[in-house]
VOKOL-643756 format. One record per residue (C-alpha): x, y, z. Coordinates in pm, whole numbers, padded with zeros to 5 digits, always signed. Layout:
BEGIN
XYZ/...
END
This chain:
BEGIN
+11824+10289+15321/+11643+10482+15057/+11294+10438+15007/+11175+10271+14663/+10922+10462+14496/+10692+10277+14222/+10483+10401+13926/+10184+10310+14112/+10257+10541+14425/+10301+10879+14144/+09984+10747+13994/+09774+10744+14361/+09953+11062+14476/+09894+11383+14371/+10178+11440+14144/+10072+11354+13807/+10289+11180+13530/+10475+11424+13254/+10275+11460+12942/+10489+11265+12640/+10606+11553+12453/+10432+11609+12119/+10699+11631+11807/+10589+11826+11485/+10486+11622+11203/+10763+11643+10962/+10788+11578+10570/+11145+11402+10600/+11322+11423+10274/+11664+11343+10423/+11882+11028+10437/+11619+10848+10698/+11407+10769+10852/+11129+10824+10616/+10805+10851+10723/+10582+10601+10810/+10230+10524+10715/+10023+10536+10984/+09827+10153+10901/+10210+10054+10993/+10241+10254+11312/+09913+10128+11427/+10046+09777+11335/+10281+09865+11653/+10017+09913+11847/+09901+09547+11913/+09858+09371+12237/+10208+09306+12370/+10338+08906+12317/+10593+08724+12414/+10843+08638+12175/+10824+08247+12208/+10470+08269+12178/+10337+08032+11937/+10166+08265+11803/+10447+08516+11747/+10608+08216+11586/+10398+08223+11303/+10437+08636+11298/+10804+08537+11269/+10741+08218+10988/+10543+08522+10791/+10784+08793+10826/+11064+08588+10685/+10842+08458+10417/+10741+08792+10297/+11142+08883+10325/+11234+08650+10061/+10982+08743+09819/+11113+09113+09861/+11438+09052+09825/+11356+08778+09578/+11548+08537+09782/+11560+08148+09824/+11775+08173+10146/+11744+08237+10511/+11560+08587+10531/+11536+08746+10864/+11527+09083+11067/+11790+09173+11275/+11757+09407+11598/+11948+09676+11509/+11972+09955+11218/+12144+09900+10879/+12504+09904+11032/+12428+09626+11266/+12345+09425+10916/+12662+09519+10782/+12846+09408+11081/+12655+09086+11142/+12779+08966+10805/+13161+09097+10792/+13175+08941+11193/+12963+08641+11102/+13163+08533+10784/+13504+08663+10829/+13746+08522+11002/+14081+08662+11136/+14328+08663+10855/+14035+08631+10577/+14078+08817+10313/+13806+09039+10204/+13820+09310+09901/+13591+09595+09947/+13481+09823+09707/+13488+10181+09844/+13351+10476+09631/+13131+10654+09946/+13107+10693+10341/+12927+10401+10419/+13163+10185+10181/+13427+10341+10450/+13238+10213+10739/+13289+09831+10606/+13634+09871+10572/+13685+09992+10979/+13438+09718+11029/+13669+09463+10885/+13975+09603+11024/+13844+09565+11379/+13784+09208+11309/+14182+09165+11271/+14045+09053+10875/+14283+09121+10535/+14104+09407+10417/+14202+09513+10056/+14026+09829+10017/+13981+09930+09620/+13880+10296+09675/+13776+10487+09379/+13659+10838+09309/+13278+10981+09534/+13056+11074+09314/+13111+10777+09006/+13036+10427+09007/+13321+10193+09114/+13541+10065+08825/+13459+09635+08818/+13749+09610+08606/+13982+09713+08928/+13852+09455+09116/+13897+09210+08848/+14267+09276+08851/+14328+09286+09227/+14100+08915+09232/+14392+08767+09015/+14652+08878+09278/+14511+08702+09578/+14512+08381+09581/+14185+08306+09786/+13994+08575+09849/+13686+08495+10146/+13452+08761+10029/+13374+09076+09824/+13142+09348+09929/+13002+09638+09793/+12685+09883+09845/+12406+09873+09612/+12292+10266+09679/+12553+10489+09791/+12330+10737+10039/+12656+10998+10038/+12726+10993+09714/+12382+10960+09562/+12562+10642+09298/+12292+10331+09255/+12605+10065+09172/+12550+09833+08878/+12578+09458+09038/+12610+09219+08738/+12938+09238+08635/+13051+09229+09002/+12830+08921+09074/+12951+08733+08736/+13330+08813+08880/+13236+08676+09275/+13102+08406+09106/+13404+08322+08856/+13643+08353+09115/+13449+08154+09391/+13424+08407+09625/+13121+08512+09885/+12957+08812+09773/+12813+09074+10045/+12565+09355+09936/+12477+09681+10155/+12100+09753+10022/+12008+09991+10335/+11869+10246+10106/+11769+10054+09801/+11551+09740+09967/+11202+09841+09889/+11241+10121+09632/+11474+09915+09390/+11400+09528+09251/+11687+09365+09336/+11730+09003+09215/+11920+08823+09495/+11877+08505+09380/+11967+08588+09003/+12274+08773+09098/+12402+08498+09343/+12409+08710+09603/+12512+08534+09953/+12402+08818+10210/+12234+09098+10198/+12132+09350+10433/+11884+09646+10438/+11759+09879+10719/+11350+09926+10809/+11343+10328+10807/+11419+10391+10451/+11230+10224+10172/+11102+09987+10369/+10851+10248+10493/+10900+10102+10908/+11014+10236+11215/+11394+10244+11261/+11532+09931+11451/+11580+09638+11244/+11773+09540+10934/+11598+09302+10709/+11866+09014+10563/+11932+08753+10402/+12142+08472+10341/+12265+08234+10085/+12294+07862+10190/+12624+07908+10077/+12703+08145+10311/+12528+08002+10632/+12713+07636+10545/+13057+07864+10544/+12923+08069+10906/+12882+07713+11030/+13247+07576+10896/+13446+07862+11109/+13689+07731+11269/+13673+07980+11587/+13332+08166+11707/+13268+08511+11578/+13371+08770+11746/+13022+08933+11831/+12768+08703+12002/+12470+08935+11953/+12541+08956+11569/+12603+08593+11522/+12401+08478+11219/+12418+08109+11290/+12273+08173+11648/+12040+08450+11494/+11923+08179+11224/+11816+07937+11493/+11566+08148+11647/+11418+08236+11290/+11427+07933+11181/+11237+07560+11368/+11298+07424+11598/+11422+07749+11766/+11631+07886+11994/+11634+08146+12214/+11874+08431+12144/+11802+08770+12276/+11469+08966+12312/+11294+09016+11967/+11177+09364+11927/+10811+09255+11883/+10622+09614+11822/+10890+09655+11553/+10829+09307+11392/+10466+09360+11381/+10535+09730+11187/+10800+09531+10932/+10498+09293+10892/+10274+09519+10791/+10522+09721+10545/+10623+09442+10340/+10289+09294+10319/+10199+09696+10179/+10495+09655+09958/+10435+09346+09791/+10078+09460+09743/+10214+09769+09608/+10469+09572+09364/+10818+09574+09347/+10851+09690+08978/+10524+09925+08998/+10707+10051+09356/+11071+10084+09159/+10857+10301+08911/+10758+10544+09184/+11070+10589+09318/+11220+10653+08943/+10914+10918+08844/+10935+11147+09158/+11326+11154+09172/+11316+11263+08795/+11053+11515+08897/+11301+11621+09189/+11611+11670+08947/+11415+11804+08643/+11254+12094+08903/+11671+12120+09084/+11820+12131+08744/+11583+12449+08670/+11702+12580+08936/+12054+12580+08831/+12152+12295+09145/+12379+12032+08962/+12323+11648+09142/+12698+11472+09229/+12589+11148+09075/+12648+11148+08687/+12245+11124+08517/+12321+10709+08444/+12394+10630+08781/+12196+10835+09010/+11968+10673+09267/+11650+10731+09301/+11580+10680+09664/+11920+10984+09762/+11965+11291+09570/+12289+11485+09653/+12329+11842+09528/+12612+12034+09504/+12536+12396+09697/+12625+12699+09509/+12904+12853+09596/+12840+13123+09886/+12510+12930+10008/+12485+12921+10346/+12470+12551+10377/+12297+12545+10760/+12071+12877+10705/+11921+12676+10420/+11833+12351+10555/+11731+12494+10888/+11508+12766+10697/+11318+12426+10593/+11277+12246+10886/+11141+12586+11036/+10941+12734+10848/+10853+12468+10586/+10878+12185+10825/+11077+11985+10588/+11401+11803+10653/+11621+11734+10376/+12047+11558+10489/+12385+11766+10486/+12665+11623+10333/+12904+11327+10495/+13280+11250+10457/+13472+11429+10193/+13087+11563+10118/+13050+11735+10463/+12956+12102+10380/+12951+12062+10003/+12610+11905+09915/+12271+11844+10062/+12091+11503+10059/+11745+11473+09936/+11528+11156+09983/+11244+11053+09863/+11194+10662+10020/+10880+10466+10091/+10632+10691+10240/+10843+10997+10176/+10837+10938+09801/+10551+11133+09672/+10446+11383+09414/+10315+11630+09736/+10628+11568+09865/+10854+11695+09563/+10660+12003+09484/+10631+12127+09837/+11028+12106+09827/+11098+12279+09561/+10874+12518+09675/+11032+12600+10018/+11359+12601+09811/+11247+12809+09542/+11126+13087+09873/+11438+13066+10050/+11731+13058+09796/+11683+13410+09650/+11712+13501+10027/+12102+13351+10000/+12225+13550+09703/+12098+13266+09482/+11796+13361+09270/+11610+13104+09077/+11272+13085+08956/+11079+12871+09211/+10773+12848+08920/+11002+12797+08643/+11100+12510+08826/+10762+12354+08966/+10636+12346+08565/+10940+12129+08502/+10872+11912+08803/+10521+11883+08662/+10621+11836+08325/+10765+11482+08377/+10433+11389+08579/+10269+11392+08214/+10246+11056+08180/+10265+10934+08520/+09954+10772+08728/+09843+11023+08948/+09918+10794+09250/+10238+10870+09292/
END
């Protein structure tokens, strides 16, 4: 029989532990995670609790509090364990049943994901794809809402991540809403960086993800729920297929009396605590600003360059940036050039994107005035190096130049 060996005999022997490795300090300025302040990493940091503890409870009460005011929500608000995809899936398994039918819009890579999503779940998915790179067309899903006769739920994504496309909501909302339908929103990369009026729109769930704007660790995806929405969860006539993503079960552990479900990520709950409490401090609109000023600085120094952004200037989010890269730039040599010797990271290109562009964020933390000009910087070094020459301080005087009249906190 083999011998158990436990931490304690390595500690009293003379074979010492391994050191934790030591990562580099990065300026991420891709697709996620962005980086995290370090009041919020030290929020991680508290004494260990278990998560029926009272007084975890009333970490829990707060945290969903502070949920609905940031996503400006009257409904059940709440953090899942999991990243932004296990939002997404929690509500398409939650609400859906087999043989619902559910119209998504597509127009990007993550809209994409949704529609496997569904399939899996043996749902009617009518996919309404539309071109990458432009908004999606509202008046195509008016027409294909008049040819079904009841139609369980529409989704669509709020900020595009591989397309760099911040989708306009009202008109979609007004048409959920005139045709009596439940109306799903991905905000993974907008929550935090974007006001978004759930309430006001009508919205009945809406998901996020804790590494992006949000400013937090990656690990949980901040939702919420419509009344409307949990009464339908709770009128299925068959379970959902995924326990562990089951809203209705989720909801009774967030909500009194409670119920135990599965292991709450407590370390990570404390960080989300702590970001959305430096959010709403911050301000939603007064945060929405910041992310607006430095992505203008970003395209205004890009455009100098001569690097053209997919998403037309109307539509463009301000938390992604996709470029197009010139023809004969060596898409890898570039990016890894950054991360090496300018210890940046900036995102390559996804789907029908893959090779074509890079991704540029500026989220939460990441979103800075520093962070901008130390880009375009690196860029302006390593680009002539390609075969592409551009005029790095041509460029940093037209980042600056929309600064002007911008608070210096940024």
């Amino acid at each position: 029989m083999q011998e158990i060996t436990y931490i304690g005999d390595y500690m009293d022997s003379n074979e010492s532990l391994r050191e934790t490795p030591i990562l580099p300090e990065r300026i991420l300025l891709g697709p996620g995670p962005s980086m995290v302040n370090p009041i919020i990493m030290e929020a991680m940091m508290t004494p260990m609790i278990g998560y029926l503890d009272p007084d975890f409870m009333d970490i829990i009460d707060e945290v969903s509090t502070l949920l609905g005011k940031a996503y400006r929500s009257s409904g059940t608000s709440m953090a899942l364990t999991g990243t932004g995809s296990s939002g997404m899936e929690a509500g398409l398994s939650s609400i859906l049943e087999p043989g619902d039918t559910v119209i998504i819009c597509a127009y990007g890579y993550f809209c994409e994901r949704m529609v496997e999503m569904a399939q899996r779940l043996g749902a009617n998915v009518v996919p309404l794809r539309s071109e990458w790179g432009k908004p999606f067309p509202e008046e195509s899903l008016e027409r294909e809402l008049k040819h079904h006769r009841n139609v369980k739920m529409v989704s669509a994504i709020h900020g595009e991540t591989s397309t760099g496309i911040e989708q306009p909501l009202n008109n979609i909302a007004a048409l959920t809403e005139e045709y009596e339908t439940l109306l799903m929103v991905d905000a993974v990369t907008t929550f935090g960086g974007t006001v978004i009026e759930t309430d006001g729109l009508g919205i009945d769930y809406i998901y996020s993800a804790t590494q992006k704007c949000v400013g937090a660790p990656p690990g949980l995806s901040p939702v919420s729920l419509s009344d409307r929405a949990l009464n339908s969860i709770r009128s299925r006539t068959q379970k959902p297929f995924s326990w562990y993503l089951d809203l209705d079960l989720i909801t009774n552990y967030w909500k009194k009396p409670r119920a135990y479900h599965h292991t709450t990520p407590v370390s990570l709950i404390m960080a989300v605590r702590k970001s959305l409490e430096m959010m709403l401090k911050e301000g939603l609109e007064a945060r929405s600003k910041r992310h607006k000023d430095n992505a203008n600085a970003l395209i205004a120094g890009l455009e100098s360059m001569g690097l053209k952004p997919v998403a037309p200037p109307e539509h463009r989010l301000a938390q992604i940036t996709p470029v197009w890269i010139p023809e004969g730039v060596d898409d890898d040599f570039v990016r890894s050039t950054l991360l090496n010797e300018y210890n940046i990271e900036i995102g390559k290109g996804l789907g029908d994107l893959s090779g074509k562009v890079w991704r540029i964020g500026l989220m939460g933390e990441s979103s800075k005035k520093a962070h901008v000009l130390a880009l375009l910087n690196g860029l302006g070094d390593i680009l002539p190096n390609t075969g592409f020459n551009v005029n790095k301080n041509t460029a940093m005087r037209a980042a600056e130049a929309t600064y002007t009249a911008v608070p210096s906190n940024i």
